[in-house]
C-alpha positions as a LaTeX table, in Angstrom:
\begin{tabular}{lrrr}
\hline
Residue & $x$ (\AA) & $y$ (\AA) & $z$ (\AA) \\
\hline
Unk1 & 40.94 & $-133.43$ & 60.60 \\
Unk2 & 39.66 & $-136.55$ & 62.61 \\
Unk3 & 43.08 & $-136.15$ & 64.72 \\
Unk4 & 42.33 & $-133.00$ & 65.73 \\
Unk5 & 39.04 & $-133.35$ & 67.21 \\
Unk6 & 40.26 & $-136.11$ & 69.02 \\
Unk7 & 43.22 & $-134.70$ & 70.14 \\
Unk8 & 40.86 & $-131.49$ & 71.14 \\
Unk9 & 38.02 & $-134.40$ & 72.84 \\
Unk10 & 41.09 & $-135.55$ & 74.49 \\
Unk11 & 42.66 & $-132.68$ & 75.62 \\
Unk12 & 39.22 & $-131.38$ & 77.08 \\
Unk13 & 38.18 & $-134.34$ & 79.09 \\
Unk14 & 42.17 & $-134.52$ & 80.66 \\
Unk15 & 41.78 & $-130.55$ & 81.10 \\
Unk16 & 38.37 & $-131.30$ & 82.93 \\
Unk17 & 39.58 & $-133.83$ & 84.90 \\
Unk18 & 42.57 & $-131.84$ & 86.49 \\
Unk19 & 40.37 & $-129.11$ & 87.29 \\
Unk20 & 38.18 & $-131.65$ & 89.39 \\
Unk21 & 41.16 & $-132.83$ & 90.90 \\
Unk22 & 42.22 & $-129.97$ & 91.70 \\
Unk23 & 38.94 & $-129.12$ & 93.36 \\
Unk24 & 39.63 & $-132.11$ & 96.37 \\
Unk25 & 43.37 & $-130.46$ & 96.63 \\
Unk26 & 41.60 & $-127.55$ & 97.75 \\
Unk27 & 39.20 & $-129.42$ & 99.55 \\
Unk28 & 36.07 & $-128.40$ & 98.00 \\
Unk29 & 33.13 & $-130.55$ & 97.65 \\
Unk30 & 33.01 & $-131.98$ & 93.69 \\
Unk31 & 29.91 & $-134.00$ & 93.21 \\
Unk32 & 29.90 & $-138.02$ & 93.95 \\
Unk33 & 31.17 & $-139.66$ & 91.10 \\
Unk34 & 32.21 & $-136.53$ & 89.21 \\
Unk35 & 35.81 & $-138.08$ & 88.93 \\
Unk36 & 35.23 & $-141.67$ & 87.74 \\
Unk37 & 32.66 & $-139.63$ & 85.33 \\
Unk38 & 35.49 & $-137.57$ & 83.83 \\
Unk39 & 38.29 & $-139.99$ & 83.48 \\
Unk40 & 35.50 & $-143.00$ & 82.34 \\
Unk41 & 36.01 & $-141.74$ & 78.86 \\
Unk42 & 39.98 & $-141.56$ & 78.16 \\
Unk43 & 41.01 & $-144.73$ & 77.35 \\
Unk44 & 38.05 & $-144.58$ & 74.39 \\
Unk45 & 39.40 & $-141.56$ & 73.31 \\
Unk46 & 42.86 & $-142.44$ & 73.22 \\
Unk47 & 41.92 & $-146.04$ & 70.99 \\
Unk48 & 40.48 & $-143.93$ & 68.80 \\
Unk49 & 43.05 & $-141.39$ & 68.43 \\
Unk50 & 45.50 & $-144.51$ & 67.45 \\
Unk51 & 43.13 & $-145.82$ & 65.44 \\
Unk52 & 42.47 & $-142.42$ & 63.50 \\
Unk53 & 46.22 & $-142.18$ & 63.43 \\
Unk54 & 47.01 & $-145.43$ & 62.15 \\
Unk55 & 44.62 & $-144.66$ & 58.73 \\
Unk56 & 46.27 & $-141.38$ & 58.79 \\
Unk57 & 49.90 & $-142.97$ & 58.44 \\
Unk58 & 48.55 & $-145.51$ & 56.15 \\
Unk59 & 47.07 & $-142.79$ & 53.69 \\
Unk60 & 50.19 & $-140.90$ & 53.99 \\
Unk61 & 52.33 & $-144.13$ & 52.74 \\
Unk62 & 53.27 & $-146.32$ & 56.12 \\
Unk63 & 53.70 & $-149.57$ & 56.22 \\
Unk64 & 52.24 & $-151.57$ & 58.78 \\
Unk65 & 55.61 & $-152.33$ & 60.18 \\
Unk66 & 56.16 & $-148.97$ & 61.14 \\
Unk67 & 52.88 & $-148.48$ & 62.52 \\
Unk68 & 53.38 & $-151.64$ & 64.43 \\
Unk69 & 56.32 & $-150.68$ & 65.56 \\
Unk70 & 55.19 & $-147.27$ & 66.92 \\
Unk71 & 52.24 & $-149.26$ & 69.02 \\
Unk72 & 55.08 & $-151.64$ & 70.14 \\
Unk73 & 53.14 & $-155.06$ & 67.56 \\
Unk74 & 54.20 & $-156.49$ & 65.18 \\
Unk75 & 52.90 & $-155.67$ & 61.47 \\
Unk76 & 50.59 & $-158.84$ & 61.24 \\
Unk77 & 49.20 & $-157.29$ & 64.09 \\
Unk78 & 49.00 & $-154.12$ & 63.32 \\
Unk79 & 47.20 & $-155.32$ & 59.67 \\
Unk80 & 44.69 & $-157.46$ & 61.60 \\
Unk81 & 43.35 & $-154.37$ & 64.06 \\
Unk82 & 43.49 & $-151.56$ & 61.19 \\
Unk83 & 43.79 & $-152.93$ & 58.08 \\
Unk84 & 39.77 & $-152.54$ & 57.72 \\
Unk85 & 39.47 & $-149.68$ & 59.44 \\
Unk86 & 37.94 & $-146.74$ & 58.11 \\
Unk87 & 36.96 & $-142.73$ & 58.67 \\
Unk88 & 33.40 & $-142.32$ & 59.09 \\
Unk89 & 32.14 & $-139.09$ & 57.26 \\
Unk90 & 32.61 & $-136.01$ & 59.74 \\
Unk91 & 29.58 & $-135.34$ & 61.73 \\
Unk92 & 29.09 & $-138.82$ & 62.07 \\
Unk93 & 31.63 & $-139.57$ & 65.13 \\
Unk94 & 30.95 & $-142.10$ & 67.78 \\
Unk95 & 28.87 & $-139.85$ & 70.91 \\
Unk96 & 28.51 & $-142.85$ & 72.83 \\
Unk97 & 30.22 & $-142.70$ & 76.55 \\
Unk98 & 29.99 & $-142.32$ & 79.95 \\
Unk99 & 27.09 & $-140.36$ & 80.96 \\
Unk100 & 27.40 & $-137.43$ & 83.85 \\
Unk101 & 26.47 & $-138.93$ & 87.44 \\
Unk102 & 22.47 & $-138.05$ & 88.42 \\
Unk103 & 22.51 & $-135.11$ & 90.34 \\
Unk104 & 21.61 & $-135.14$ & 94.24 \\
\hline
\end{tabular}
């Protein structure tokens, strides 16, 4: 369940950034800092997507040599970033980030 509403989180915010790119294509005004704003949050989104997927493989029966060979480490590796990682409850996910630009 935690992969999907990262995936969705993830999917949103790269959705959300097109469209503002897409807005200076067609050279309409997007507001200072809206861009930054928008892509400020991906890389947060996708460590936690690999870290929500690594406890997902684990739970399913990976070992941590597969999993570090998917993120290109090796096992030791991959033990030592998500061997002690665990789900928090749902409801309780991280809503810390970037916050919008002020407005004018």
């Amino acid at each position: 369940m935690a992969l999907y509403q990262i995936t969705d989180e993830l999917t949103a915010r790269c959705y959300a950034l097109r469209m503002a790119l897409d807005e200076i294509v067609e050279q309409r005004d997007p507001a200072p800092g809206m861009h930054t704003y928008m892509a400020a949050d991906v890389p947060r989104l996708a460590r936690e997507l690999i870290r929500v997927a690594a406890v997902a493989d684990r739970r399913a029966g990976a070992t941590w040599s597969q999993i570090g060979e998917a993120l290109g480490i090796s096992a030791d590796a991959a033990r030592a970033r998500y061997g002690r990682v665990r789900l928090v409850a749902e409801g309780q996910a991280e809503t810390s980030g970037p916050r919008p630009p002020a407005g004018p």
